[in-house]
C-alpha positions as CSV (number, residue, x, y, z in Angstrom):
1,X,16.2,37.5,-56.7
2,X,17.4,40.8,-56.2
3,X,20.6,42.7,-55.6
4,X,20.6,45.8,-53.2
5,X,23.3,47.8,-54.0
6,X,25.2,50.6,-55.8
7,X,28.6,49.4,-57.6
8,X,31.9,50.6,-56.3
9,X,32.9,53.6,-58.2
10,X,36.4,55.1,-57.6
11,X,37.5,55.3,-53.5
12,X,33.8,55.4,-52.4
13,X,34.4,52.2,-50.8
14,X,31.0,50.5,-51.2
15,X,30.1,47.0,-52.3
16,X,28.1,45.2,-54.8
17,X,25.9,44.1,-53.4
18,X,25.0,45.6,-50.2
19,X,21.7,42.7,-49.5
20,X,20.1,39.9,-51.4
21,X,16.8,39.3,-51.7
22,X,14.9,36.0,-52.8
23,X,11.7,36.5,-54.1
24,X,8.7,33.9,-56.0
25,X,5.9,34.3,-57.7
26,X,2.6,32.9,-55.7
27,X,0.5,31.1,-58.0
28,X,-1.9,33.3,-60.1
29,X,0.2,35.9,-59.8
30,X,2.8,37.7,-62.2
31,X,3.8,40.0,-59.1
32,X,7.0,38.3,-57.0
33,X,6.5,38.5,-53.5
34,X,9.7,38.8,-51.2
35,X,10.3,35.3,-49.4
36,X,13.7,35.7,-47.5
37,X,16.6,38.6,-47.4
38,X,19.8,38.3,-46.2
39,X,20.3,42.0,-44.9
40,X,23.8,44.1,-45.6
41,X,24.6,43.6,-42.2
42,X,24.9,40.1,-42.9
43,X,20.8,39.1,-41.0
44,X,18.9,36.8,-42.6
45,X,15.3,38.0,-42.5
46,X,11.9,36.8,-43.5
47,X,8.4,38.6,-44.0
48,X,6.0,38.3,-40.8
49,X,3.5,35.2,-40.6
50,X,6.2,33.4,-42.6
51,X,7.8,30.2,-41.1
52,X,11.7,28.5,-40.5
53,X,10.5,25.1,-41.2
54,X,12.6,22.2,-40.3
55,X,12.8,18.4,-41.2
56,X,9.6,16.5,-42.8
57,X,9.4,16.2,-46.7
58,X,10.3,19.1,-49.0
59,X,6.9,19.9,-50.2
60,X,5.0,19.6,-46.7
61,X,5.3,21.2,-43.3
62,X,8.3,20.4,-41.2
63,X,8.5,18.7,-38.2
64,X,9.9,22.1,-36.6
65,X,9.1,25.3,-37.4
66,X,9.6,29.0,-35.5
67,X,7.5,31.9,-36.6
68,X,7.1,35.5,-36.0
69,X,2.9,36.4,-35.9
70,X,1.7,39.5,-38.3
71,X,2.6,42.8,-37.1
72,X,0.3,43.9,-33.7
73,X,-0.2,40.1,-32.8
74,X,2.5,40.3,-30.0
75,X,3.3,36.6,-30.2
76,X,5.7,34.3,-31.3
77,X,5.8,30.6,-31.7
78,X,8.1,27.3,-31.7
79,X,6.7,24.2,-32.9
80,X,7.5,20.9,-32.3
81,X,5.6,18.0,-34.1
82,X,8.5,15.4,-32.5
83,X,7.6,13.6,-29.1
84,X,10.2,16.0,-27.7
85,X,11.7,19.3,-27.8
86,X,15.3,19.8,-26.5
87,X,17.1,22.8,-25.1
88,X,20.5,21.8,-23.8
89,X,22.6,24.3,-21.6
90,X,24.3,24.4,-18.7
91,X,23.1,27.4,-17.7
92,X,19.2,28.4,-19.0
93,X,17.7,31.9,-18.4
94,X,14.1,33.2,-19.0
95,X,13.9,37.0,-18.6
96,X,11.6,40.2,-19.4
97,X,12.9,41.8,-22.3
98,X,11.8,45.2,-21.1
99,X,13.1,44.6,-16.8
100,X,15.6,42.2,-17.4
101,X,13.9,40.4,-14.5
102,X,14.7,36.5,-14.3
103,X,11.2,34.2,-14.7
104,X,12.8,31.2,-15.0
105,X,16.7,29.8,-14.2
106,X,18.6,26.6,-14.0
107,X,22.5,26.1,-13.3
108,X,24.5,23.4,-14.2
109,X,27.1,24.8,-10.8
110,X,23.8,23.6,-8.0
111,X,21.4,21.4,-10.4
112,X,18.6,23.9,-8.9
113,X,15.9,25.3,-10.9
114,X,13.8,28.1,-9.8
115,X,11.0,30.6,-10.6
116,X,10.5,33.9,-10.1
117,X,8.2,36.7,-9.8
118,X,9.2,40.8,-9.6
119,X,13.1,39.1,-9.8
120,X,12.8,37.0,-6.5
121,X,12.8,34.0,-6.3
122,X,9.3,31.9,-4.9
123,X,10.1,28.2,-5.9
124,X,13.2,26.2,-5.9
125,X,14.2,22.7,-6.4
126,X,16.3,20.7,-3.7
127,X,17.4,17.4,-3.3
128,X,14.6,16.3,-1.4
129,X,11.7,18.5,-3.0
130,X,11.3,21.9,-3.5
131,X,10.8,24.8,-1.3
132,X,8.5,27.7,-1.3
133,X,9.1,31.3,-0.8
134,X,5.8,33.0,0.3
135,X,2.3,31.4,0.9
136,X,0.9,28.2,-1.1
137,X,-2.3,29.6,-2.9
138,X,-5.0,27.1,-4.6
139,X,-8.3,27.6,-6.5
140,X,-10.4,24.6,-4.5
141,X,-13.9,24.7,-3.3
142,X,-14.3,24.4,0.0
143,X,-17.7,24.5,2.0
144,X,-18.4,28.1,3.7
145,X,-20.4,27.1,6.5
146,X,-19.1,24.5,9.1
147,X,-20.5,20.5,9.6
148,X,-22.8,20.1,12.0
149,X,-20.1,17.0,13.4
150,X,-16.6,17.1,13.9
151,X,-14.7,14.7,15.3
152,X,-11.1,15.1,14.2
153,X,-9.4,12.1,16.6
154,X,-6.0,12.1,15.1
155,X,-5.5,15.7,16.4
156,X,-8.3,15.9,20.0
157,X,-7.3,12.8,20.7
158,X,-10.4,12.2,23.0
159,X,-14.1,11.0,22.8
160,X,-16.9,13.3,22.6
161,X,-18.8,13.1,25.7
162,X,-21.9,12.2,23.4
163,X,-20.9,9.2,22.2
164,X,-20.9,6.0,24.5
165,X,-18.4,3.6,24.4
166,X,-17.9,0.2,25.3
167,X,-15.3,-2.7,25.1
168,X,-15.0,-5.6,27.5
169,X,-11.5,-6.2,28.5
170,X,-8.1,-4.5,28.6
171,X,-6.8,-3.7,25.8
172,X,-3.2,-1.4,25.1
173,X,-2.5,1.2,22.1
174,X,0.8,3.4,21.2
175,X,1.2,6.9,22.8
176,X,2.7,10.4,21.3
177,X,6.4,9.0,22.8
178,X,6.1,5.4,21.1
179,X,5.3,3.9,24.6
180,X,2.6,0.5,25.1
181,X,0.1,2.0,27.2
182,X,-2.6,-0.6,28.8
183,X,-6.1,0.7,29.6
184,X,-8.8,-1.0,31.3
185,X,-12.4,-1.9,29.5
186,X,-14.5,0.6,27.9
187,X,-11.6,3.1,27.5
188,X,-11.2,4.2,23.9
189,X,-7.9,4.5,22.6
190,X,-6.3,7.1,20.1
191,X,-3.2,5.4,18.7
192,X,0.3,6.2,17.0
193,X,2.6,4.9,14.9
194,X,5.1,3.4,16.5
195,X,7.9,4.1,14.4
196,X,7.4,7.9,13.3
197,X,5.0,8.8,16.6
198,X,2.1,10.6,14.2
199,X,-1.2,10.4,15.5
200,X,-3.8,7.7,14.2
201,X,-6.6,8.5,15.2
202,X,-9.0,6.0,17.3
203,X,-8.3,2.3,17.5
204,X,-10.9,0.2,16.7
205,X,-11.0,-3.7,16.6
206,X,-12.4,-6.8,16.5
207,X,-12.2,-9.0,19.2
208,X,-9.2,-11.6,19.7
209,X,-8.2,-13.4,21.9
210,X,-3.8,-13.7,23.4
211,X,-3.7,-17.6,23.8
212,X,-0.5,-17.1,25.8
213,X,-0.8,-17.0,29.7
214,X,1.6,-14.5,30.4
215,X,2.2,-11.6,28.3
216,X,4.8,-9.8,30.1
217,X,5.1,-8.6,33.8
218,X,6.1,-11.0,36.8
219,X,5.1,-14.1,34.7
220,X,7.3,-13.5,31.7
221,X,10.3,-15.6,32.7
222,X,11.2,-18.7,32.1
223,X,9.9,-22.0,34.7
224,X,12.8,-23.9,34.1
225,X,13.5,-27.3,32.1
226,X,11.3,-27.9,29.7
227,X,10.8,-31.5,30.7
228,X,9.9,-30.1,34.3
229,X,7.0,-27.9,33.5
230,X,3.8,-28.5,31.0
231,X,2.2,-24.4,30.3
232,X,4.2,-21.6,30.6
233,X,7.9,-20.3,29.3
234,X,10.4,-22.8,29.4
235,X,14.1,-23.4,28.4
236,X,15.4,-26.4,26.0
237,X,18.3,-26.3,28.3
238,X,18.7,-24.4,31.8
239,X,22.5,-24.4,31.5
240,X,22.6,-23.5,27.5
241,X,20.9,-20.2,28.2
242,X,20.4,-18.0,30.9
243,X,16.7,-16.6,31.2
244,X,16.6,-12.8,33.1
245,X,12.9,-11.3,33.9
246,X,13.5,-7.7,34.7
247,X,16.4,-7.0,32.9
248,X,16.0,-3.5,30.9
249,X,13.5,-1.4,30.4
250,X,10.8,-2.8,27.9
251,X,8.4,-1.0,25.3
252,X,6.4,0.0,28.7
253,X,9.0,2.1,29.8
254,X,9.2,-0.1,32.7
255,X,11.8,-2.2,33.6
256,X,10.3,-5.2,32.2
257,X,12.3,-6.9,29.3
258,X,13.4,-10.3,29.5
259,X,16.9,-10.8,28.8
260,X,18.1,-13.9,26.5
261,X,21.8,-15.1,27.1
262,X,23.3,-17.9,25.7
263,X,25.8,-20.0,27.4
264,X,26.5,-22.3,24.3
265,X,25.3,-23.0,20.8
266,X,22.4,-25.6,21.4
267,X,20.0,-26.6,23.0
268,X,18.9,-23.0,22.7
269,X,15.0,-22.6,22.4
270,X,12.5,-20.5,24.7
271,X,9.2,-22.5,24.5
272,X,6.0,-21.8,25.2
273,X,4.3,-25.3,26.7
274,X,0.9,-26.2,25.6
275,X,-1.3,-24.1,23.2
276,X,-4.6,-25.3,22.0
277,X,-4.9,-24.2,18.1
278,X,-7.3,-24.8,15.7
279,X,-6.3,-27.2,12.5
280,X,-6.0,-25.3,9.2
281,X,-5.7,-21.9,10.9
282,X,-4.2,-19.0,10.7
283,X,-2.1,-17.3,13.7
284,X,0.2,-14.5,14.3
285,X,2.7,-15.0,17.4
286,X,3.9,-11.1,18.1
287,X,6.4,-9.7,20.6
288,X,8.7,-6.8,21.1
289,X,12.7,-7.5,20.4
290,X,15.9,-5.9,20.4
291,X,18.8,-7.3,19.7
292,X,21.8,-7.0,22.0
293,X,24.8,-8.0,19.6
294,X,25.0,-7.0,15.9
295,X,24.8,-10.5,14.4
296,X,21.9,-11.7,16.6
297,X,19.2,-13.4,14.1
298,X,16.3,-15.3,15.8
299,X,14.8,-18.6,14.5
300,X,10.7,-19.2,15.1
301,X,9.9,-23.1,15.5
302,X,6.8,-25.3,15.6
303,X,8.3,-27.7,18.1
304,X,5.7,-30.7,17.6
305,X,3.1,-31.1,15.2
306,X,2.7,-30.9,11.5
307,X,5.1,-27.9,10.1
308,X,2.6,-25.3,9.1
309,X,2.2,-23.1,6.0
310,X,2.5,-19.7,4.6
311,X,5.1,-18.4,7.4
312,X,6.0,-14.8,7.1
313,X,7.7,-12.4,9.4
314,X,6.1,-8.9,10.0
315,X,8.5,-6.0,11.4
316,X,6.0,-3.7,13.0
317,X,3.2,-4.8,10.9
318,X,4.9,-4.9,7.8
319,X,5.7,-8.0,5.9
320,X,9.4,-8.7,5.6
321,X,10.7,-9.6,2.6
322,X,12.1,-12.7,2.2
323,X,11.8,-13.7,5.9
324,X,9.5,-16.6,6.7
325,X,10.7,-18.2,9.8
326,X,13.7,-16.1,10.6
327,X,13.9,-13.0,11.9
328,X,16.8,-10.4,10.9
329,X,16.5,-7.0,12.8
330,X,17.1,-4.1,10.6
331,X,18.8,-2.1,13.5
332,X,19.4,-2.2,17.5
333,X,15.8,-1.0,18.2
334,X,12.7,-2.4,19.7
335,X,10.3,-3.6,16.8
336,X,7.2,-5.1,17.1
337,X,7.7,-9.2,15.4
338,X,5.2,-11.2,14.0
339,X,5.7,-14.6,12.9
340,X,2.8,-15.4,10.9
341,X,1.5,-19.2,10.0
342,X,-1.2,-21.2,9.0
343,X,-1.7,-24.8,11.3
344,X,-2.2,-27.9,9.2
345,X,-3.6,-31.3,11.5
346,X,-2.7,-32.2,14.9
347,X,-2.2,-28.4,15.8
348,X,-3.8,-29.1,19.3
349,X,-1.5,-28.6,22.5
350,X,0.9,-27.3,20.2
351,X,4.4,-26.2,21.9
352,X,5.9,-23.4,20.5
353,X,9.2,-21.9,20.6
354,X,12.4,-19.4,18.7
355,X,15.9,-19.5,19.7
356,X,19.2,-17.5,18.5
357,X,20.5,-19.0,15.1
358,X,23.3,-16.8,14.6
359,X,25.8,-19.1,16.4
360,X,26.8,-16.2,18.9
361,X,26.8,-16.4,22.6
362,X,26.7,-14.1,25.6
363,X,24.1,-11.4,25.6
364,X,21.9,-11.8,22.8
365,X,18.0,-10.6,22.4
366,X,15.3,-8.3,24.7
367,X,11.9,-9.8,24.8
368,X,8.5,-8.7,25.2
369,X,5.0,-8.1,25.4
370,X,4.5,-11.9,23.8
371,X,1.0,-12.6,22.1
372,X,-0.6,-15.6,19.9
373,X,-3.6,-14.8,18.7
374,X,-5.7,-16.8,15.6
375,X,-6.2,-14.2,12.7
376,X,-4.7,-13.2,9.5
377,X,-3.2,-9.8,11.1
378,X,-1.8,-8.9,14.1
379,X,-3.7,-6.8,16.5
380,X,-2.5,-4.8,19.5
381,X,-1.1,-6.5,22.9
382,X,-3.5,-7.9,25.0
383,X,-2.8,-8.0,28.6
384,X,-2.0,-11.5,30.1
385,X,-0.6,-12.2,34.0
386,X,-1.8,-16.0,34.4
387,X,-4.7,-16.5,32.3
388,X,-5.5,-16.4,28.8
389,X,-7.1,-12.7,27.7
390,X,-9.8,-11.6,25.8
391,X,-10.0,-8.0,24.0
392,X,-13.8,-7.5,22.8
393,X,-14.8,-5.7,20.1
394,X,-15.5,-1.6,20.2
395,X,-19.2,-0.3,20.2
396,X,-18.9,3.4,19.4
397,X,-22.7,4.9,19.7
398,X,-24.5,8.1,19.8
399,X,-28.1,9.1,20.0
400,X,-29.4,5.4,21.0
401,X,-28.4,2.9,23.7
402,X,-26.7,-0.8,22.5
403,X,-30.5,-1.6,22.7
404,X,-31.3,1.0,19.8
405,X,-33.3,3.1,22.4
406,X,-33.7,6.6,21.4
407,X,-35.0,7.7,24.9
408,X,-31.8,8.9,25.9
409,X,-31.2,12.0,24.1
410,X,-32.1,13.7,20.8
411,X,-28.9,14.4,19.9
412,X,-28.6,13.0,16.2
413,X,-32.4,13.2,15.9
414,X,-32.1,17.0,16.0
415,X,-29.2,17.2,13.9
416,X,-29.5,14.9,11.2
417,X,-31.6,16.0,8.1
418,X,-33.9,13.3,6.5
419,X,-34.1,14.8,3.6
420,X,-30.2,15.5,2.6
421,X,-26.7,15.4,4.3
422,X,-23.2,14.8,3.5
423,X,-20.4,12.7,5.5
424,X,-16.9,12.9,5.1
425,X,-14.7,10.5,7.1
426,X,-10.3,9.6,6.7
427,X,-8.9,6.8,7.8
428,X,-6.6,3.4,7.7
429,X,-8.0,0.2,7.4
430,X,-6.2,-3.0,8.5
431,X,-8.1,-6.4,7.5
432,X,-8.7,-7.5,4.5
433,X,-12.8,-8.3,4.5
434,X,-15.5,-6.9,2.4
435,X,-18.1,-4.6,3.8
436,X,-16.5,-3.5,7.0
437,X,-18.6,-0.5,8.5
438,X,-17.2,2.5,9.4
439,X,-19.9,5.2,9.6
440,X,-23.7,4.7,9.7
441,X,-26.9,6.4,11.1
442,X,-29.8,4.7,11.6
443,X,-33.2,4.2,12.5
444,X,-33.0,2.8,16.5
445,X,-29.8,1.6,15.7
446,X,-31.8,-0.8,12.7
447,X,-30.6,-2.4,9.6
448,X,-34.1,-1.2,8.1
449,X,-33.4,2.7,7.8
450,X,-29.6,3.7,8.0
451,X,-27.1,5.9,5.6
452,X,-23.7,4.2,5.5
453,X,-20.2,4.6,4.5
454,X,-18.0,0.7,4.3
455,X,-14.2,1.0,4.6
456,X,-14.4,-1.8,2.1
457,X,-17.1,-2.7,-0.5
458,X,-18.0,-5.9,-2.4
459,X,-14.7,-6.2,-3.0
460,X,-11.7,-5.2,-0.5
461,X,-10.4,-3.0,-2.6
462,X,-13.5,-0.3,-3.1
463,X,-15.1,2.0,-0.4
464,X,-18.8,1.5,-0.7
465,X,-22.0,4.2,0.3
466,X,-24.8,2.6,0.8
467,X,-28.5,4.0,1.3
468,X,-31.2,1.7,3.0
469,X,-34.6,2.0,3.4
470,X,-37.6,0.0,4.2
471,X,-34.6,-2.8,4.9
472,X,-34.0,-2.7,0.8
473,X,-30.6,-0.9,-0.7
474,X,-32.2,1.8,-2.4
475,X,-28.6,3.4,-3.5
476,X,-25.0,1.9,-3.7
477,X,-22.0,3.3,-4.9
478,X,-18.8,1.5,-4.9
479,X,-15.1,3.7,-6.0
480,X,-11.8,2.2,-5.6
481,X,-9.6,3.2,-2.7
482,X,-5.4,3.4,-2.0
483,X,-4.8,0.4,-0.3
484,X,-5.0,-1.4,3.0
485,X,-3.1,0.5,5.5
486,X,-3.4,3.8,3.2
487,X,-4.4,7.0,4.3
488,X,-8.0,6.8,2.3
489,X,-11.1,9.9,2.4
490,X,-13.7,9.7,1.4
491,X,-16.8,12.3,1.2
492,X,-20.6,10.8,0.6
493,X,-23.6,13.3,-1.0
494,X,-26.7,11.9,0.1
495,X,-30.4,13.0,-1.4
496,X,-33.3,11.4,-2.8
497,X,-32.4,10.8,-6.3
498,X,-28.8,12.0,-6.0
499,X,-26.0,10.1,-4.0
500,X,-22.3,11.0,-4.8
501,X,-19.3,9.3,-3.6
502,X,-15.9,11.1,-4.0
503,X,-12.5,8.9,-2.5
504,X,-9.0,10.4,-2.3
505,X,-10.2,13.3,-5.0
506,X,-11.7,10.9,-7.2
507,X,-14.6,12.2,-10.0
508,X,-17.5,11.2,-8.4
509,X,-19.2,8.2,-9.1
510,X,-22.9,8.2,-8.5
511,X,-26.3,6.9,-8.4
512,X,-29.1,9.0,-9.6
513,X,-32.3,6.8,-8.4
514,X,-33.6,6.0,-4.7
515,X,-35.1,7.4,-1.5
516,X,-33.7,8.3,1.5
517,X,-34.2,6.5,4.8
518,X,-37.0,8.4,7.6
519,X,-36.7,9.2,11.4
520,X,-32.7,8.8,11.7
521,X,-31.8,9.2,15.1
522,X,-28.6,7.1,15.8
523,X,-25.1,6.8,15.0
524,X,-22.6,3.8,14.6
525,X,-19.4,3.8,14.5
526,X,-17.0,1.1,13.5
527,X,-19.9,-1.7,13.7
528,X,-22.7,-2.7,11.5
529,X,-26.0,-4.1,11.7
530,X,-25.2,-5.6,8.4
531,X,-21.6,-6.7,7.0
532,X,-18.4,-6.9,9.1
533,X,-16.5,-4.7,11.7
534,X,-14.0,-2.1,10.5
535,X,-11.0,-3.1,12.1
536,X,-8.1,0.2,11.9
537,X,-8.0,3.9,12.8
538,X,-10.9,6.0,12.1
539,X,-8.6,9.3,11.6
540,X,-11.3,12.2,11.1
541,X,-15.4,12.1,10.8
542,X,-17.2,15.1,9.9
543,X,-21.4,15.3,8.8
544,X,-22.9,18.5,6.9
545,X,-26.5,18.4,7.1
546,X,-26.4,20.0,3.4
547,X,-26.1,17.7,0.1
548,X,-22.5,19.0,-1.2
549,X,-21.9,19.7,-4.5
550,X,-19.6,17.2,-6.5
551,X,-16.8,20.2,-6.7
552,X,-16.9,20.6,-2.5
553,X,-16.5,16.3,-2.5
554,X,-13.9,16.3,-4.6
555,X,-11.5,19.1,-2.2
556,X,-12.5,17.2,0.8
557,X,-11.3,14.1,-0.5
558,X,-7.8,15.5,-1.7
């Protein structure tokens, strides 16, 4: 080591010593080198480059270190070789030395942390999120030129008058103030959710069929005695509970509802006399309720017949948890309920029925809009005022005729480009089948030449693209997707020898061998000429006539 320092000599007042200094020796050297100082002013110093080590073994490097970089270098470093590094404070502040400006702060007093640029503040932590001062700005890459089709039916909310359109039957769908709205056959239908009102785009279905006579309207009341009557509404007991068409004003915003009273505490059911089902099927029985006392819980029964299996209650499409047969309403509001089941034998001329289990009298349920259909999901209401009801399937078409003539226009034969193209397309899907088709072009509306993307692949949890030609797959790409009843993109890069499929910003996955299909001049939507029909809301469809690059896929899929 070495002492810094001149002895104290008479009243000169100074110390010995005034610093300390520890030097060694490096190896081949007879020349110590200064290692560490401990400065008269009481700092303790070391030579630039040279480390604070911390933790680890004695002879090797710590787990911790801090060093200052040579001279000129302008940086300094921490370094943790621990899983974590730890600053604790209740109040933390990053600033510029030379402003004093704030670039990072967080309070203990408001648990908020923000950043900041030129001392004001541009992000900030809430409760809920964060919030932004100033403009969001992202390094993405969009296309620069616009798609030659773009139909964006969540926000138009309309058909374009190119397409044709057809669907035998009423059918209903949700409007923009959560209302059932009923439209005759070949209407399309652009759909909302029924709880939160946002736009879904265009409904498309399969077709079902509402096994129950009357649905709502003038028939929705009750005939009487259940030993009186052998179809329709009936009541277990005519002077246990009191059966009011009419009474408020149902989902419609008509005055519609059926009102449910009970007089006493049994013989309680409302039955529906006489249904013809199918043995080992599945149904869904769906209607509107509200509850008019607090405690109201509502019981679903098989009246006759082998008990079926796999019961669950769906709250506005939504499985319930934990509730099978017996409906609990989360609040006093209207909510679409499903009781779903699966027949065993003897489910012919099958009486069904539900009743009030709470125990309560008086007042107790609104009813309506009441459907049975055989399927594994529910679908929208179908009409009924006497008869049964059936809702066909959607045929969405452009370019060609149902017959797959072209002779009517040129309209995707002029845009589409045989040689390379791109489609992009959001939406929801609700059932769970493989292969459901939600966008295709084709050759006369042929399985032989089309370009195809499937909500659902192989497997019903992949999106597949598929490229045929000469009625063999030449290309087929399948990428996993969110969910059923997710929001799900996906964009499709189609050219011979290079096919791209991008889903919810996914790296693409693609397929570097096959041709491309000749003389496209048609477009399908929502059916196939191969696999299944997309059943959900087709959100957004959009064709570039230009083979996008993986990057451009990527951002439109995000």
């Amino acid at each position: 080591g070495l002492v810094d320092g001149d002895p104290a000599t008479g009243g000169d007042g100074t110390d010995m010593p005034g610093a300390l200094s520890f030097r060694t020796t490096p190896e081949g050297s007879d020349s110590p080198t200064e290692r560490l100082r401990i400065t008269a002013a009481g700092n303790l110093k070391i030579p630039d480059n040279a480390k604070i080590e911390l933790g680890g073994a004695q002879t090797g490097g710590g787990d911790l270190y801090i060093q200052h970089a040579p001279a000129g270098s302008g940086s300094d470093t921490i370094h943790s070789n621990s899983a974590y590094l730890y600053i604790n404070s209740d109040a933390l502040r990053l600033n510029s030395k030379t402003s004093g400006w704030n670039y990072l702060r967080g309070d203990k007093s408001d648990g908020v942390v923000k950043l900041y640029k030129s001392n004001s503040a541009k992000l900030s932590t809430s409760d809920t999120g964060i919030t932004v001062t100033g403009e969001v700005a992202a390094t993405q890459d969009y296309p620069d030129y616009r798609p030659t089709l773009d139909f964006n039916f969540a926000a138009v909310k309309k058909l374009d008058s190119r397409f044709r359109y057809y669907r035998l039957g009423g059918a209903s769908y949700i409007d923009e103030n959560g209302l059932v709205k009923f439209v005759s056959e070949n209407q399309p239908r652009f759909d909302h959710d029924p709880v939160t009102r946002e736009p879904k785009g265009l409904l498309i279905e399969q077709t079902r069929t509402n096994l129950l006579r009357y649905s709502h309207g003038d028939g929705f009341k009750s005939q009487g005695h259940m030993n009186d009557y052998t179809v329709g509404w009936v009541q277990q007991d005519t002077t246990n509970s009191t059966i009011t068409p009419n009474a408020a004003l149902g989902p419609d915003g008509t005055m519609s509802a059926l009102k449910y009273t009970l007089n006493a505490t049994s013989g309680r059911r409302l039955d529906y006399e006489e249904v013809d089902l199918d043995n080992s099927t599945t149904y869904c029985w769906s209607w509107w309720m509200k509850r008019m006392a607090s405690n109201a819980v509502w019981s679903f029964q098989f009246v006759s017949g082998t008990s079926p299996t796999g019961d669950q209650i769906l709250i506005d499409g939504v499985a319930a948890s934990g509730q099978t047969t017996t409906y609990t309403p989360p609040d006093d509001k209207w909510h679409r309920v499903t009781w779903k089941f699966t027949t065993q034998a003897n489910a012919d001329e099958q009486d069904l029925g539900g009743y009030d289990s709470s125990g309560g009298t008086g007042d107790r349920w609104l009813l309506w809009g009441a459907q049975l259909e055989a399927g594994a999901f529910p679908t929208s209401l179908i009409p009924t005022r006497g008869n049964k009801a059936t809702r066909g399937s959607e045929e969405i078409h452009m370019g060609s005729d149902r017959d797959g003539s072209s002779a009517l226009d040129r309209t995707i034969l002029n845009i589409f480009d045989d040689h390379e193209g791109t489609i992009v397309a959001e939406w929801e899907t609700q059932e769970s089948e493989t292969n459901q088709n939600l966008i295709s072009f084709h050759k006369d509306l042929s399985s032989a030449e089309r370009v195809e993307i499937r909500a659902t692949g192989s497997s019903t949890s992949n999106v597949r693209a598929e490229i045929v030609t000469g009625g063999s797959s030449t290309a087929s790409i399948q990428v996993a997707h969110g969910g059923l009843q997710k929001n799900t993109k996906a964009a499709f890069g189609f050219q011979k020898d290079n096919y791209s499929l991008s889903v919810n910003g996914s790296a693409v996955s693609s397929d570097t061998s096959g041709n491309m299909p000749s003389d496209i001049n048609s477009l399908m939507i929502g059916k196939g000429t191969w696999g299944t029909y997309f059943d959900g809301h087709l959100k957004r469809f959009m064709y570039y006539p230009k083979n996008l690059p993986d990057s451009q896929l990527i951002t439109l899929t995000s």
